[in-house]
N, C-alpha and C positions, 0 to 999 in steps of 0.2 A: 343507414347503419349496416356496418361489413358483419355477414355471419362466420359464426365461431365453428369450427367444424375439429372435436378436441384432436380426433383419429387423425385427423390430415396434421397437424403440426407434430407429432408424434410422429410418425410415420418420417415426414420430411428430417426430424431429428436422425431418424435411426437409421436412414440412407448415408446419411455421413459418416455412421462409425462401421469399425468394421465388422463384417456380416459374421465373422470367426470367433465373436464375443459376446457371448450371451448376456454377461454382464457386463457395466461398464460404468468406471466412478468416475467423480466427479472431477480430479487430478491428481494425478499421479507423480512421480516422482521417475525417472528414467537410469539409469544407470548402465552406462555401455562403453565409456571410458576409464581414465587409469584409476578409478576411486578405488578401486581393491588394490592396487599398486602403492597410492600414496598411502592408504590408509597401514598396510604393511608395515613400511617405511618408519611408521611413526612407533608401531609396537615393536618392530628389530631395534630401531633406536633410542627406546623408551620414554620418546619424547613425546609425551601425550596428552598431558592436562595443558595451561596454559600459556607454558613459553615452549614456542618451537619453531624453525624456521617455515613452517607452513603459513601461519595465523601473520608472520612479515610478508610472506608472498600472496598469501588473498588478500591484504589492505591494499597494498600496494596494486593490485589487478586488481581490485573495486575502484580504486583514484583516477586508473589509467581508463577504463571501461567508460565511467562516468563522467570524468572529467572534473573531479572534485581535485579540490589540491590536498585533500587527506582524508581518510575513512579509515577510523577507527572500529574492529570488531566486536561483535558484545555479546552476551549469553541468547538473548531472543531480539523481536523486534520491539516488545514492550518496553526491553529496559533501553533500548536505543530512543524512544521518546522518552523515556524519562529522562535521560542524559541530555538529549536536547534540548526541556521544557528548564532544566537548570541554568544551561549553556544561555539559555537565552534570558536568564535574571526572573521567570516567575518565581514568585516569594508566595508564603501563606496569606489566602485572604486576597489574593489574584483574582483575575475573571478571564478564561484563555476562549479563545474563540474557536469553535469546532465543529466541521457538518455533523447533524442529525445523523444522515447515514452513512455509518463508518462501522468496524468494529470496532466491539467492546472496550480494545485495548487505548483508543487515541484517548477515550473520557477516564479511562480509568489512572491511564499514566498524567492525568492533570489532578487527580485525586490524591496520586503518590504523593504532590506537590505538597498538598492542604492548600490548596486551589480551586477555584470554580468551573467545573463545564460551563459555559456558554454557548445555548446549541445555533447552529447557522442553518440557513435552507440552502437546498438545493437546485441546480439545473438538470433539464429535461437534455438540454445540447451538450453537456457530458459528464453529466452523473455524480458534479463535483461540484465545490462551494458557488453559489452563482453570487456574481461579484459586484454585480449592480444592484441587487436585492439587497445585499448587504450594506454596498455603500450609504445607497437609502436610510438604510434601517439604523446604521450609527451616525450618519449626520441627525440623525430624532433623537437617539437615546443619548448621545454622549459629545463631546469635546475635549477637543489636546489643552492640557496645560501646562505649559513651559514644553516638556519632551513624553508627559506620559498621556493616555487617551484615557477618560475616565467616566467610568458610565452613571451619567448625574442619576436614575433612578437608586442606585447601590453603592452610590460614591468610591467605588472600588475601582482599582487601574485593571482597563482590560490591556493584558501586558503582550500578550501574544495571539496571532491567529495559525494554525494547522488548520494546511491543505491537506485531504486526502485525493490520492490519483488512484478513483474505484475501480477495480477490476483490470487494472493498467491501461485505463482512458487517462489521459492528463486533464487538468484544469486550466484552464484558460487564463494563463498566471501573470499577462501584462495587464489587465485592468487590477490584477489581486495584489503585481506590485507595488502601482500607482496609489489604491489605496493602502500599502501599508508604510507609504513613503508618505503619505502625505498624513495618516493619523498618529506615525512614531509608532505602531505595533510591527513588533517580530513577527516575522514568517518563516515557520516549520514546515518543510514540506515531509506528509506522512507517503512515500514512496515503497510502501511497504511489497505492491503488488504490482510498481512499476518499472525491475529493473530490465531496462532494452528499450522503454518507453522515451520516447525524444516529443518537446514542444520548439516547434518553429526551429527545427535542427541541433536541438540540444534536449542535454540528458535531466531526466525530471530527480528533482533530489540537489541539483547543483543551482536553484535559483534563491531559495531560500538564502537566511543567516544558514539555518541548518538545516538539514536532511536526511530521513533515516528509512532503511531495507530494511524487509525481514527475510530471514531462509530458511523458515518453516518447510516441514514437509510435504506441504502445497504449494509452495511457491516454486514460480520457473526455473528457480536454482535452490539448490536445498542443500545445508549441512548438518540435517538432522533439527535442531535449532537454531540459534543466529539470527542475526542482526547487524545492520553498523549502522554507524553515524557518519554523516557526510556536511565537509565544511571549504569553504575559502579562506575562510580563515586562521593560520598557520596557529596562533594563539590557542583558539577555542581546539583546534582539533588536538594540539599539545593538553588540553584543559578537560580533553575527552578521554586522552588516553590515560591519564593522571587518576581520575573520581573514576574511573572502571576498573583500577590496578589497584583500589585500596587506600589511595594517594601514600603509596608508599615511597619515600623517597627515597633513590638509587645508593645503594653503597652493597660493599663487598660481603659484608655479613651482617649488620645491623638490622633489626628491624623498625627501624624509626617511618612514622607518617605524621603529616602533619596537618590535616584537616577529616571528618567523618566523612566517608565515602564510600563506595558498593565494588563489590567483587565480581563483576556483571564481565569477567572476561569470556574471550570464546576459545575453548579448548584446543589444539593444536591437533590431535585427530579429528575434529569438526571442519576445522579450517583447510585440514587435507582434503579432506570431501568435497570441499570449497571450492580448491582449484580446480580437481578436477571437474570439474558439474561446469565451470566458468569454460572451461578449455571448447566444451561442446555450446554454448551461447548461443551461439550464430547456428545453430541447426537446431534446435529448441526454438528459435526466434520465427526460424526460418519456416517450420514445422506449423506453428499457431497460426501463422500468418495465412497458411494454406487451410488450415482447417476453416478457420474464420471465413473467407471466402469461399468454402465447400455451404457453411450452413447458408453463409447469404446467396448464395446460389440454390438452395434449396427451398426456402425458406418463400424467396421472392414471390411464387405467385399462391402463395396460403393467406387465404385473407384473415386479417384480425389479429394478424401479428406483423412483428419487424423484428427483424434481426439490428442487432445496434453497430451501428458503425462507425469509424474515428471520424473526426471534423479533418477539413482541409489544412490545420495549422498542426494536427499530431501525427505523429508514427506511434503506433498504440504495440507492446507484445500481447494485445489478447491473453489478458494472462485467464480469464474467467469467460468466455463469450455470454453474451445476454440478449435475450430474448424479450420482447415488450410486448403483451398483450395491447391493444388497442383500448382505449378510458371504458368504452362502454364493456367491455370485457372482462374487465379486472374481477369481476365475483367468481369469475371462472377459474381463476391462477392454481387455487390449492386444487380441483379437480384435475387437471393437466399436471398437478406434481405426483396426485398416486397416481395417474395414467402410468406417467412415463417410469415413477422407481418402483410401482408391482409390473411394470415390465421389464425391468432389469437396467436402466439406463439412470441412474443417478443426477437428479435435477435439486435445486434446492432456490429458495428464495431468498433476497438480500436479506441480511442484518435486519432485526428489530432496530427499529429506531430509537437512540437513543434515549427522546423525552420520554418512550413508552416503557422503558423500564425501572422499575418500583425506586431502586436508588438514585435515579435519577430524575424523577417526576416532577421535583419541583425545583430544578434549577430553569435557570433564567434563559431565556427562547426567540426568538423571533417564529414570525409567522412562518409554520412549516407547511403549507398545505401541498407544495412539490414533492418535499420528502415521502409525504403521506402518499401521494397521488404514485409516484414512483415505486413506493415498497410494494403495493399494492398490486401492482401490473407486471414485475419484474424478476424474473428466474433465470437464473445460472442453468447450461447444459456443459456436458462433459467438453473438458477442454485440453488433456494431457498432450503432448508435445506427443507421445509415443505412437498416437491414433493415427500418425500421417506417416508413412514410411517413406525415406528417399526424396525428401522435399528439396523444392529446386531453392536455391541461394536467392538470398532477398536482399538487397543494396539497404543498409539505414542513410536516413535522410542528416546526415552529419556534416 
C-alpha cells in the first residue's frame, strides 16, 4: 500500500499556480480581448436583447469551430438539453439514459420532459458512460421492438441515452454508437465542458443526433450564461431555432406562433461576449493544455495520487484538471479538500451523484459501484486558462 502524505500533494498543487496569488479559484473566466469592444457595439446600437447580429456570428463560429452543420444559441446549457431531449422525441413517461456522475442539470432537464432519469455507471478510463457496462446491462433489462428499445422491468421506451464529456475528457463514443445503432436509442451528447475537446480528430458534440455547450461562467468560453444546441441535422437545427424563438412564425408585424414553446433565446450582448471569448480559443486551449502537464509533472513522483490524463484516442481542453486519490486512499479526499481551500487554493469534489440525491433516489439504476468508487477519490484543482501566461500554440488533432 502507497502512503498518503496530504502536505506533499498540496505542496505539489501550489508549485504550479502562481507564487503572486495567495488566493486562487477554481475557474475563472479571462477577458483580454475585444469583449469590451463588442459588448459596446451592441449598447451604441441598442441591439441588446435577442436579435442582433452578434448571436448570427457566435452560431455560425460555434458550427465552424465544431464542425456541426448548425448550432443554435440558448439562454443556458440546461435549456440546450432540454431542447435536445425534445428534438430527440422523449415524450412523458420516457426513460432517458444518463451517467450517475454528471451535473444536476442532465437529470434535471429529463425531468423538464415528465420523463425518467435512468442512471448509467461509469468508467475509471474516462470518467464517462462506460459502454460495455451498459451494453450489458440492457441486453438483461430490455429489447428493441420494431424501432423503440423498451425496458421489460418498466415496460417504458428508454428513448434516449446522454453522453456526458466530464470535465472535457470525451467518452469513448464508438462502442456508445454501436450501441445506440444497434438498440434504436438517441444519442445526446451533454458537451457542456467540452468545447476544444476532439475524439479520434473530431469535435465531441457533433457525433450525436444532437449536441449541447454551455457558457457558464466556468466554462472555457463564457458569455455570462449560454448555451447551444449542436446538430447535423438541417431540419432539427431549423426545429431548434423555431421552439427557442417562441415558435413564432416570421411575418412583418404579426404575432402569430403556431405550436407551445420556450423563449430560451441567447441575448445578443451575451453572444457578443461570445465572440469575443471564441476569437481567444486557441490560447485558452493552448493555456490548459500547459497547465495540465505542469500538474502531471508535479504530481508524478507523489505517491497515492494521479493526476488524470487523456486516453490515446482524445484531445481533452482540460477544462477542470483531476486529481485521483489512490482506492485505498479515498477516506482521505475531504481532509486534502480543507488542506488545500484553508490554504487558499480552491479544490472541490465531483458532483453528488445523481442516485444520492433525495429526488432522485428512487429512480431506476444499474449497478453504480464505479460512479461511487470515483466520487469518492476525485477532486478538481484550479484550472483557469489565466494561471499560465504566454503559452506556447498547441496543434488540435483535427
Amino acid at each position: 500500500m502507497s502512503e498518503l502524505d496530504l502536505q506533499s500533494v498540496a505542496a505539489a498543487v501550489r508549485r504550479v499556480l502562481p507564487p503572486e496569488m495567495p488566493r486562487v479559484a477554481l475557474h475563472e473566466p479571462e477577458f483580454a480581448g475585444r469583449e469590451w469592444e463588442y459588448v459596446k457595439d451592441c449598447l451604441d446600437s441598442g441591439w441588446v436583447s435577442s436579435v442582433g447580429s452578434y448571436v448570427d456570428r457566435f452560431e455560425q463560429q460555434l458550427a465552424e469551430f465544431t464542425g456541426a452543420g448548425r448550432a443554435v444559441a440558448v439562454a443556458n446549457g440546461t435549456a440546450a438539453l432540454h431542447v435536445a431531449l425534445i428534438l430527440a422525441g422523449v415524450e412523458p413517461g420516457d426513460e432517458v439514459l444518463l451517467p450517475a456522475l454528471t451535473f444536476i442539470a442532465t437529470a434535471n432537464a429529463v425531468s423538464y420532459c415528465h420523463a425518467v432519469p435512468h442512471f448509467a455507471d461509469v468508467e475509471e478510463r474516462t470518467l464517462g458512460v462506460d459502454p460495455e457496462k451498459l451494453a450489458a446491462y440492457l441486453d438483461d433489462i430490455g429489447e428493441r421492438r420494431g424501432g423503440v428499445f423498451v425496458n421489460r422491468h418498466t415496460r417504458r421506451a428508454i428513448r434516449a441515452l446522454i453522453v456526458m464529456h466530464s470535465f472535457g475528457q470525451p467518452v469513448d463514443l464508438d462502442p456508445v454508437l454501436e450501441l445506440c445503432a444497434r438498440t434504436g436509442i438517441t444519442l445526446i451528447e451533454d458537451a457542456a465542458e467540452s468545447l476544444g475537446t476532439y475524439y479520434k480528430g473530431r469535435h465531441t458534440g457533433s457525433f450525436g443526433r444532437i449536441g449541447t455547450l454551455s457558457f457558464n461562467g466556468n466554462k472555457i468560453v463564457t458569455t455570462g450564461g449560454g448555451g447551444a444546441v449542436l446538430t447535423q441535422d438541417a431540419a432539427l437545427g431549423a426545429r431548434a431555432k423555431h421552439i427557442t424563438t417562441t415558435a413564432k412564425v416570421p411575418h412583418r408585424w404579426a404575432y402569430a406562433h403556431d405550436e407551445v414553446a420556450f423563449n430560451y433565446r441567447l441575448p445578443n450582448l451575451n453572444a457578443a461576449l461570445g465572440c469575443a471569448q471564441l476569437e481567444q480559443l486557441p490560447r485558452f486551449l493552448a493555456a490548459k493544455r500547459a497547465l495540465a502537464e505542469a500538474y502531471e509533472r508535479e504530481l508524478a513522483p507523489v505517491a497515492g495520487v494521479r493526476f488524470f490524463r487523456e486516453l490515446p484516442f482524445a484531445h481533452s481542453n482540460y477544462w477542470l484538471n483531476v486529481v485521483l486519490l489512490d482506492r485505498e486512499h479515498a477516506a482521505h479526499r475531504d481532509e486534502l479538500l480543507a488542506l488545500t481551500n484553508d490554504s487558499g487554493i480552491m479544490t472541490r469534489p465531483a458532483w453528488t451523484p445523481m442516485h444520492q440525491l433525495p429526488m432522485y433516489s428512487a429512480a431506476p439504476r444499474m449497478d453504480l459501484s464505479a460512479t461511487e468508487d470515483l466520487h469518492a477519490r476525485l477532486i478538481n484543482v484550479p484550472s483557469s486558462a489565466a494561471l499560465v501566461r504566454d503559452p506556447q500554440p498547441v496543434a488540435v488533432r483535427v
